[in-house]
C-alpha positions as CSV (number, residue, x, y, z in Angstrom):
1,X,47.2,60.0,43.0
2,X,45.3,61.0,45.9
3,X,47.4,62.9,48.8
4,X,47.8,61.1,51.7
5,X,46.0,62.8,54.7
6,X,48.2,64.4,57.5
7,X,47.6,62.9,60.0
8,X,48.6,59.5,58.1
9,X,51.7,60.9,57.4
10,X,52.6,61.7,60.5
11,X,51.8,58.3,62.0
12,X,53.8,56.8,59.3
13,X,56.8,58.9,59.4
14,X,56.8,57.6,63.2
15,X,56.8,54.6,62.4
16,X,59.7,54.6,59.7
17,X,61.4,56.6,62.7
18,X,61.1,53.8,65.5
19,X,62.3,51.2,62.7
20,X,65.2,53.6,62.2
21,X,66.0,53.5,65.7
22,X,65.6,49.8,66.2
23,X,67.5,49.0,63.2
24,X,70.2,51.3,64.7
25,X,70.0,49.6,67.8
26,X,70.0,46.1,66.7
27,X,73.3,47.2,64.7
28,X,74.7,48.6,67.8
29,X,74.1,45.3,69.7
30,X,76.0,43.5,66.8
31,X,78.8,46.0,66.6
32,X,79.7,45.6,70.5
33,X,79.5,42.2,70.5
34,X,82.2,42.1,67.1
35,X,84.8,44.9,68.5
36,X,84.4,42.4,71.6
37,X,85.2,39.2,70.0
38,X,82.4,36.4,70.0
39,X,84.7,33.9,71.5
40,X,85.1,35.9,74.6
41,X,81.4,36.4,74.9
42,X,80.8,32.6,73.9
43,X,83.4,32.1,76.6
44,X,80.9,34.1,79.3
45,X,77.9,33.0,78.4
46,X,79.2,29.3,78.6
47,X,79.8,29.8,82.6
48,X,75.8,30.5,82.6
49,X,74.8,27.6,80.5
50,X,71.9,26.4,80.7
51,X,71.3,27.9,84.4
52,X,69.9,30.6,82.4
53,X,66.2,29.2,82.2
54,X,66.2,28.7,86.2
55,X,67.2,32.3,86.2
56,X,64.4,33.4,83.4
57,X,61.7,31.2,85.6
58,X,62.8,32.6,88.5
59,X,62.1,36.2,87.8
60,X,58.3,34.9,87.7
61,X,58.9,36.1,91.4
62,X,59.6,39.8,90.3
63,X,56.5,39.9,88.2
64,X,54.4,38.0,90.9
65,X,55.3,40.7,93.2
66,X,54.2,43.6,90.8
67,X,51.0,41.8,90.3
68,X,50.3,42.1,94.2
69,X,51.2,45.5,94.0
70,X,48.7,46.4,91.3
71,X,46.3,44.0,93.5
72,X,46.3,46.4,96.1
73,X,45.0,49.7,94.6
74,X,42.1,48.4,93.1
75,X,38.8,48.5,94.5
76,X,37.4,46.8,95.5
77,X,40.3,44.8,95.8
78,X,40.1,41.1,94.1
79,X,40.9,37.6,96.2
80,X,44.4,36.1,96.0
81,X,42.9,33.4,93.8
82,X,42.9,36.1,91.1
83,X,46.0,37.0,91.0
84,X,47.0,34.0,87.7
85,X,44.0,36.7,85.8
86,X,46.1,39.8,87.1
87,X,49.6,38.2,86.2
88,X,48.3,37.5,82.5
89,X,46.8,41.5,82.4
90,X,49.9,42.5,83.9
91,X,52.2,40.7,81.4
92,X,49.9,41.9,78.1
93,X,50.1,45.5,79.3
94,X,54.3,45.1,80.3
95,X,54.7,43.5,76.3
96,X,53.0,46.7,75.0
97,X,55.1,48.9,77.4
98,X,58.1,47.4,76.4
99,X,58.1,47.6,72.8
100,X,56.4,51.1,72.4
101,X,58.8,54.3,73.1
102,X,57.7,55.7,76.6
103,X,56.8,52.2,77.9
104,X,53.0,54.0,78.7
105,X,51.3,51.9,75.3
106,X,50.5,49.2,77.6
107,X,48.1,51.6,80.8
108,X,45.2,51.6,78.3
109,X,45.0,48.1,77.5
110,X,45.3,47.0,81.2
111,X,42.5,48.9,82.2
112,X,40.3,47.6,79.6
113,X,40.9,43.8,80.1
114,X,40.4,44.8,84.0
115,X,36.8,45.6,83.3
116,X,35.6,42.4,84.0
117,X,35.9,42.9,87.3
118,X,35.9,46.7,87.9
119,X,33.9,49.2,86.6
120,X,36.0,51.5,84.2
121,X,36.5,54.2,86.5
122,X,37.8,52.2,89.1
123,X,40.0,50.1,86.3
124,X,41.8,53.2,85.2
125,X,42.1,54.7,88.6
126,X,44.1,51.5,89.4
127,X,46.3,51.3,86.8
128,X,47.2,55.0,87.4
129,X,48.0,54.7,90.9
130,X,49.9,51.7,90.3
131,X,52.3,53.8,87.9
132,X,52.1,56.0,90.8
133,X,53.7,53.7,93.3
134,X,55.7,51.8,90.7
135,X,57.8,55.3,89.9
136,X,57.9,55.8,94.0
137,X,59.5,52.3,94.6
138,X,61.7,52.9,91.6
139,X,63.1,56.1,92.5
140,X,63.6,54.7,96.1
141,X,65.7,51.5,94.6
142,X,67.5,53.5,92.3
143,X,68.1,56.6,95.0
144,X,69.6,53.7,97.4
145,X,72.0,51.8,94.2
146,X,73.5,54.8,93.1
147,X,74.0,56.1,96.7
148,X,76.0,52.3,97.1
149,X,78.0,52.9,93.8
150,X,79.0,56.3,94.6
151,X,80.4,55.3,98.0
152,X,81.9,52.4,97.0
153,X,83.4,52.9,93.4
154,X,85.3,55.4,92.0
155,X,82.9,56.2,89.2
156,X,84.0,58.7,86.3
157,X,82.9,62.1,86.9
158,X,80.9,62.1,83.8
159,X,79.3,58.9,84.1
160,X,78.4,60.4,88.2
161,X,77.0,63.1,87.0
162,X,74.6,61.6,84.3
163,X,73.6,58.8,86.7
164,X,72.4,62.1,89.2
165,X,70.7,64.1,86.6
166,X,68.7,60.9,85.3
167,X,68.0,60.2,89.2
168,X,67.1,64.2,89.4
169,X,64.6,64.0,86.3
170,X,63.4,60.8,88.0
171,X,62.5,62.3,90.9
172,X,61.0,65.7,89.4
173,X,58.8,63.0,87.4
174,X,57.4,61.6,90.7
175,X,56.8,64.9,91.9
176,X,55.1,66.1,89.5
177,X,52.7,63.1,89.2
178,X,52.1,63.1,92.9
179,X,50.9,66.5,92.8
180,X,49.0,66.4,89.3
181,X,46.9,63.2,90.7
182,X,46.2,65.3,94.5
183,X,45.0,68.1,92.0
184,X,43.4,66.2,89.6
185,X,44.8,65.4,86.3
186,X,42.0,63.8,84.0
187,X,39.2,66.4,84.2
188,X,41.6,69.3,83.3
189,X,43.8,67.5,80.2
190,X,39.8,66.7,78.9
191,X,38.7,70.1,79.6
192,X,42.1,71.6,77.5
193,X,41.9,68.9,74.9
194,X,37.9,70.0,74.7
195,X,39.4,73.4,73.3
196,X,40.5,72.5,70.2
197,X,37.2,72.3,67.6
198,X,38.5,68.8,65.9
199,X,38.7,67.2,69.7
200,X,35.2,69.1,70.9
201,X,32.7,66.8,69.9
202,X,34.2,63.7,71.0
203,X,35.8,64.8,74.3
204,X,32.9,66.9,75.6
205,X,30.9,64.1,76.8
206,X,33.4,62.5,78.8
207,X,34.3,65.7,80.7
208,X,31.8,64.9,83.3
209,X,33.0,61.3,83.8
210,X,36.8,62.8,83.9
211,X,36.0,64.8,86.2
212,X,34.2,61.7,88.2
213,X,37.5,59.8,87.4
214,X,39.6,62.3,89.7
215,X,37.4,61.9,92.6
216,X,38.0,58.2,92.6
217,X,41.8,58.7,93.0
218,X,41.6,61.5,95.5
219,X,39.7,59.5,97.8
220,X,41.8,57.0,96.9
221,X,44.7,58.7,98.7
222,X,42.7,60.0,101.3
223,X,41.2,57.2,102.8
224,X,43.9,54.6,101.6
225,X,47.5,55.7,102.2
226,X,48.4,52.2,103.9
227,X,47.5,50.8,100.1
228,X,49.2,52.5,98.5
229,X,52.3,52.0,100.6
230,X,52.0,48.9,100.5
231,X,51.6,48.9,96.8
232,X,55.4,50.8,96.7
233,X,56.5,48.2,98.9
234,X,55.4,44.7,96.4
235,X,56.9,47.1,93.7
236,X,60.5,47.5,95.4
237,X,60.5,43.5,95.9
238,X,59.8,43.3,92.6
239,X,62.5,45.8,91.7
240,X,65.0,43.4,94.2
241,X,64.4,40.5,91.5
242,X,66.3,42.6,89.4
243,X,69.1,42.8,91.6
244,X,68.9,39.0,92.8
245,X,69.2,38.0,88.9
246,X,72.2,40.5,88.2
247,X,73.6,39.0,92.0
248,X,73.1,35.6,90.5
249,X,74.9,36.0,87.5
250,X,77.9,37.9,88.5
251,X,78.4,35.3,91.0
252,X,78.9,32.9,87.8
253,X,80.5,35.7,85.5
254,X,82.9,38.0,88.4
255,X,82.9,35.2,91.1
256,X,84.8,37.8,93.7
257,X,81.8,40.4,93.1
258,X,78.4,40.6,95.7
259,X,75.8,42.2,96.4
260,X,77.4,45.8,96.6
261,X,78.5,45.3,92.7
262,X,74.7,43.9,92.2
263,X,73.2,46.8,93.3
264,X,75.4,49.4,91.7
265,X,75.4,47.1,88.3
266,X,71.5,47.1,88.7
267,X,70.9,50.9,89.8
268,X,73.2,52.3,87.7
269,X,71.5,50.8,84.2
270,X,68.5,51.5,84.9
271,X,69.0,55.0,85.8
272,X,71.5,55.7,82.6
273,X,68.8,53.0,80.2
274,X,65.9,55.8,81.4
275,X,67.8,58.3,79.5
276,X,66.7,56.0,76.0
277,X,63.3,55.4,76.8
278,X,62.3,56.9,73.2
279,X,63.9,54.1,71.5
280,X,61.5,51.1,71.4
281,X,62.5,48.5,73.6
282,X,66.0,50.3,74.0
283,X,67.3,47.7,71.4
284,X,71.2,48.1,71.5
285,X,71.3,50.9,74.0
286,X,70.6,48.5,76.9
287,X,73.2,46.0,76.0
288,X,75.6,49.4,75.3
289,X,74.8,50.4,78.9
290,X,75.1,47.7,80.7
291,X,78.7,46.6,79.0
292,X,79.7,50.4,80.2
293,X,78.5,49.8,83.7
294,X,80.6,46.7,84.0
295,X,83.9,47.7,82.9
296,X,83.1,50.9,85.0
297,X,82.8,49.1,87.8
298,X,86.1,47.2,86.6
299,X,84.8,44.4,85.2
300,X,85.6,43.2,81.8
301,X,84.0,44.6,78.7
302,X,83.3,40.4,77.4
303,X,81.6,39.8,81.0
304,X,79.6,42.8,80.1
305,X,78.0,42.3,76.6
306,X,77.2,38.2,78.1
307,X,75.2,40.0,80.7
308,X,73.1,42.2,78.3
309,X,72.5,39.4,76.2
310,X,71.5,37.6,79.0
311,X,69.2,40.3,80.4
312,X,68.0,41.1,77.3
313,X,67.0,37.6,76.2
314,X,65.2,36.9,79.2
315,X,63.4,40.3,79.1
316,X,62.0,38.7,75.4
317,X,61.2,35.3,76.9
318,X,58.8,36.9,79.3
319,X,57.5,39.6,76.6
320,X,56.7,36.3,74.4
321,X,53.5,35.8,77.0
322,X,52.0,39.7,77.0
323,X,52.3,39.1,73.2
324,X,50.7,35.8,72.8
325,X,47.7,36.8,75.5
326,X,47.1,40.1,74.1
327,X,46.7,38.8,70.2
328,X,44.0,36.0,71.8
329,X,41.9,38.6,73.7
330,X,42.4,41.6,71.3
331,X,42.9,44.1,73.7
332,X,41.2,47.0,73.3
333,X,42.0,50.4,74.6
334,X,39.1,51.4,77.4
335,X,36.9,54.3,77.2
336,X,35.6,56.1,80.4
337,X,31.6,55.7,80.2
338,X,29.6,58.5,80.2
339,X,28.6,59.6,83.0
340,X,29.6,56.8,84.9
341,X,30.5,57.6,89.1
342,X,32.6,56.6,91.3
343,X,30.5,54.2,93.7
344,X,29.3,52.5,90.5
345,X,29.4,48.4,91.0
346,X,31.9,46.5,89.6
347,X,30.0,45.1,86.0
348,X,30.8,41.8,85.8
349,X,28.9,40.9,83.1
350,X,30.9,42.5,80.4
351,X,33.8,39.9,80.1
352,X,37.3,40.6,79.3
353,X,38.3,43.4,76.3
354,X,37.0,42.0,73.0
């Protein structure tokens, strides 16, 4: 029988891996919700009803709000009447993200399908400085949440401290993107990656169009700060539908909770969720999480596990979308062109990703 090469074996012992860990997480999910009892969750989930779908449409708002975001990196930038293009780009690339460990699968793909209307370089620089001022606006909402739910609960000291070292990490992730993208961050991974004999004669010929690829983005930042601010600004609205659709529900699952509660609920999730990002699509740690945040926060464990199958029932709905646009375009991951500058014009005639 002939040996399977290594680098197949690798990609299929990750791949047994991530089933692992989704299968673990999926029996995580069940386990919580039978330790609970199913008619106490039944009992939650029937004070949402079938409000639930006005919740799921509404955070068409959140994703709207991303879109723009995106919108305004890119140059040059495209009308408002693109933005139903940009949302169905936007939602192929957060499917990908959302079922791969990392949440990074879907960067590629994005760029690619943007080349209809920008030239590669200019594709990828905007989808970089997006993620850019997406982990900005994050850090910022989450900075502000956990500052809320340290003042105004009386959080466990071990729970606190996790909550600040994922914020810590968070941060030190910002600030080390922010300075690799000012240094320039694609010319010198292709120059290292050059070094190794497999990866020579492949990556060689792009070094000059990496190397094009960081000028685009540092004169990007140099001559259009206000963008990108105002890109971390769409993305922090779009972060608050987040916290309008955990306010929304508590007010039908813990009436007497606001918007203090919403924003600690929120904050503190998504900082103690980031510390699972290698299981694909956090299958049964999200729910886990967000039942421990509740009845943190004193609320009860049942109200808890209804909210993360709320959440993460709605996160599937809109992951549904990415999935179904992505198969019918067959997005392809983008290759920098050879050569290719940065005040190249946007080549339209190439279509979206085949």
């Amino acid at each position: 029988m002939k040996e399977m090469p290594s680098r197949d074996r690798r990609a299929a012992r990750a791949r047994h891996i991530r089933i692992a860990l989704v299968a673990a997480g999926v029996a995580l999910a069940a386990l919580l919700v039978w330790r609970t009892g199913w008619a106490s969750v039944q009992a939650n989930l029937a004070l949402i009803g079938w409000r639930f779908f006005g919740l799921t449409a509404l955070y068409l708002l959140a994703e709207i709000a991303f879109v723009l975001g995106w919108r305004a990196v890119m140059e040059p930038r495209p009308p408002l009447s693109s933005v139903p293009e940009l949302l169905r780009i936007y939602l192929v690339g957060n499917s990908l993200n959302y079922l791969s460990p990392g949440s990074v699968a879907g960067e590629p793909v994005r760029a690619s399908m943007l080349r209809s209307r920008l030239e590669t370089s200019r594709a990828i620089a905007s989808v970089t400085i997006f993620k850019h001022a997406h982990l900005l606006s994050q850090a910022l909402f989450v900075a502000t949440g956990l500052s809320v739910a340290l003042v105004d609960f009386d959080l466990p000291a071990a729970a606190r401290w996790a909550a600040i070292v994922s914020l810590v990490i968070l941060f030190g992730l910002l600030v080390l993107m922010t300075w690799a993208l000012q240094k320039g961050s694609f010319g010198p991974i292709v120059a290292g990656l050059s070094r190794f004999r497999p990866l020579r004669a492949r990556l060689e010929r792009y070094r000059e169009s990496a190397h094009a690829l960081d000028g685009v983005i540092r004169r990007f930042y140099a001559h259009h700060h206000r963008d990108f601010l105002a890109a971390a600004a769409w993305t922090f609205a779009g972060w608050c539908g987040g916290l309008l659709e955990t306010y929304l529900i508590l007010r039908m699952l813990a009436p007497g909770r606001g918007w203090t509660t919403a924003f600690a609920v929120e904050s503190l999730a998504m900082l103690l969720n980031n510390m699972f990002l290698f299981v694909p699509g956090r299958a049964g740690t999200a729910e886990g999480v967000r039942t421990a945040v509740f009845v943190l926060l004193g609320m009860p464990v049942s109200a808890g596990v209804a909210y993360g199958l709320v959440r993460r029932t709605r996160e599937l709905l809109w992951v549904l979308p990415g999935l179904v646009l992505g198969g019918r375009r067959g997005a392809t991951t983008p290759e920098v062109d050879e050569g290719q500058g940065s005040d190249t014009e946007p080549r339209r005639e190439r279509g979206m990703a085949r």
